[in-house]
C-alpha positions as CSV (number, residue, x, y, z in Angstrom):
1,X,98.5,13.4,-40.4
2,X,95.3,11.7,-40.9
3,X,94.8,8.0,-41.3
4,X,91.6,6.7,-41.8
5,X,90.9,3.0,-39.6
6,X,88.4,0.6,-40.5
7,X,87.3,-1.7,-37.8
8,X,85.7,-4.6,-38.0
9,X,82.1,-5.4,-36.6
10,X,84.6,-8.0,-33.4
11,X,86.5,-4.5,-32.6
12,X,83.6,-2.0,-32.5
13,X,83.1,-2.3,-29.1
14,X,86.2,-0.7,-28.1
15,X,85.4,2.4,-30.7
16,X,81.8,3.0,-29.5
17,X,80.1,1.3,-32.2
18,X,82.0,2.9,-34.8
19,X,83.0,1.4,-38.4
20,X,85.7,4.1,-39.1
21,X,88.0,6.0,-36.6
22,X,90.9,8.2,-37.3
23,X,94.7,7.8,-36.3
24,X,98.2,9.7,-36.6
25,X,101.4,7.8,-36.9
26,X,104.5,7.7,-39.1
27,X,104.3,4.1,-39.4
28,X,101.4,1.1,-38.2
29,X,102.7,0.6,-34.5
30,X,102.4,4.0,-34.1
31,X,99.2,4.7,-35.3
32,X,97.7,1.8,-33.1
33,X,99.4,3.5,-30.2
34,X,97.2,6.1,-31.4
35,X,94.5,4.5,-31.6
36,X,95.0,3.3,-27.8
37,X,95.5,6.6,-26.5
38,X,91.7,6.8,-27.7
39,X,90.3,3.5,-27.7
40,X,91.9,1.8,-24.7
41,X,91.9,-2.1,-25.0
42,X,92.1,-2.1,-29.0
43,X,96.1,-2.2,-29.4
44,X,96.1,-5.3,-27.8
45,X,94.0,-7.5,-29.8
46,X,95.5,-6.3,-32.9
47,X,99.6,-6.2,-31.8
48,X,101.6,-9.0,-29.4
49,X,104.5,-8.7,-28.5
50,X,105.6,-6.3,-30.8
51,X,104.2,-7.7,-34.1
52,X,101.1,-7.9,-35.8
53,X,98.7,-11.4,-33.9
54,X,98.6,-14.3,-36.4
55,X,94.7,-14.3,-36.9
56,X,94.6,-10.7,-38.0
57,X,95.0,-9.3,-41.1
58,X,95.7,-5.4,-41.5
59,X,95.8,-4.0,-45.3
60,X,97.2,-0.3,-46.3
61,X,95.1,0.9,-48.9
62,X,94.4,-2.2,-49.8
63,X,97.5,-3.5,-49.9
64,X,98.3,-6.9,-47.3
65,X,101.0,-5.0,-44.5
66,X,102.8,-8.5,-44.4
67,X,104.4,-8.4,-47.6
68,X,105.5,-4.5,-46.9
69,X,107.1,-3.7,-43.8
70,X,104.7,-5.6,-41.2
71,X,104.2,-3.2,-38.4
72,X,106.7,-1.0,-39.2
73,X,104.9,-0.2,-42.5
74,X,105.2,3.5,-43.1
75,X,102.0,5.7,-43.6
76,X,101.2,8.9,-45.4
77,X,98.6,11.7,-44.3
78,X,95.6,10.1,-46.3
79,X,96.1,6.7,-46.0
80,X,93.2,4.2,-45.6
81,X,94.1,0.9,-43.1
82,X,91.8,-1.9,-42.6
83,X,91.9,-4.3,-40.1
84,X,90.2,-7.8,-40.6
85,X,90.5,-10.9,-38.2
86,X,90.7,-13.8,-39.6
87,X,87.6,-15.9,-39.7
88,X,87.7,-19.9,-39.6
89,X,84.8,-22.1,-40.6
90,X,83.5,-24.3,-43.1
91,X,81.7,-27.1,-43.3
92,X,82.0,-30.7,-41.3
């Protein structure tokens, strides 16, 4: 099964520089396990304690994982994720 990751410009360092990587997984938590296996470091600034971290967003083809199934989301072979921290700022 092929999942195809995008990873934001904050992440890239633990993919080599790339934009897009490619998973397997029958649901999120195990295609960041995955990605891991791979990318050592990454799992952990996306997952804590067993559920997505507060400041980062992760969509399923475009689609917020929140108001599906969280981490547990299931995935089919073709499915695009995106992950996106969440960015503060503004002006003072």
């Amino acid at each position: 099964m092929a999942i195809e990751v995008r990873i934001p410009t904050i992440l890239r360092t633990y993919t080599d520089g790339e934009k897009a990587v490619e998973g397997s997984g029958e649901t999120l938590a195990k295609l960041f396990t995955d990605l891991e296996t791979r990318h050592p470091g990454i799992e952990a600034r996306i997952v804590d304690d067993g559920k997505l971290r507060r400041f980062v967003n992760v969509y399923l083809n475009d689609e917020d994982v929140r108001f599906l199934n969280g981490i547990d989301t299931e995935l089919t072979d073709g499915d695009s994720v995106t992950i996106l921290p969440a960015v503060a700022g503004g002006m003072v």
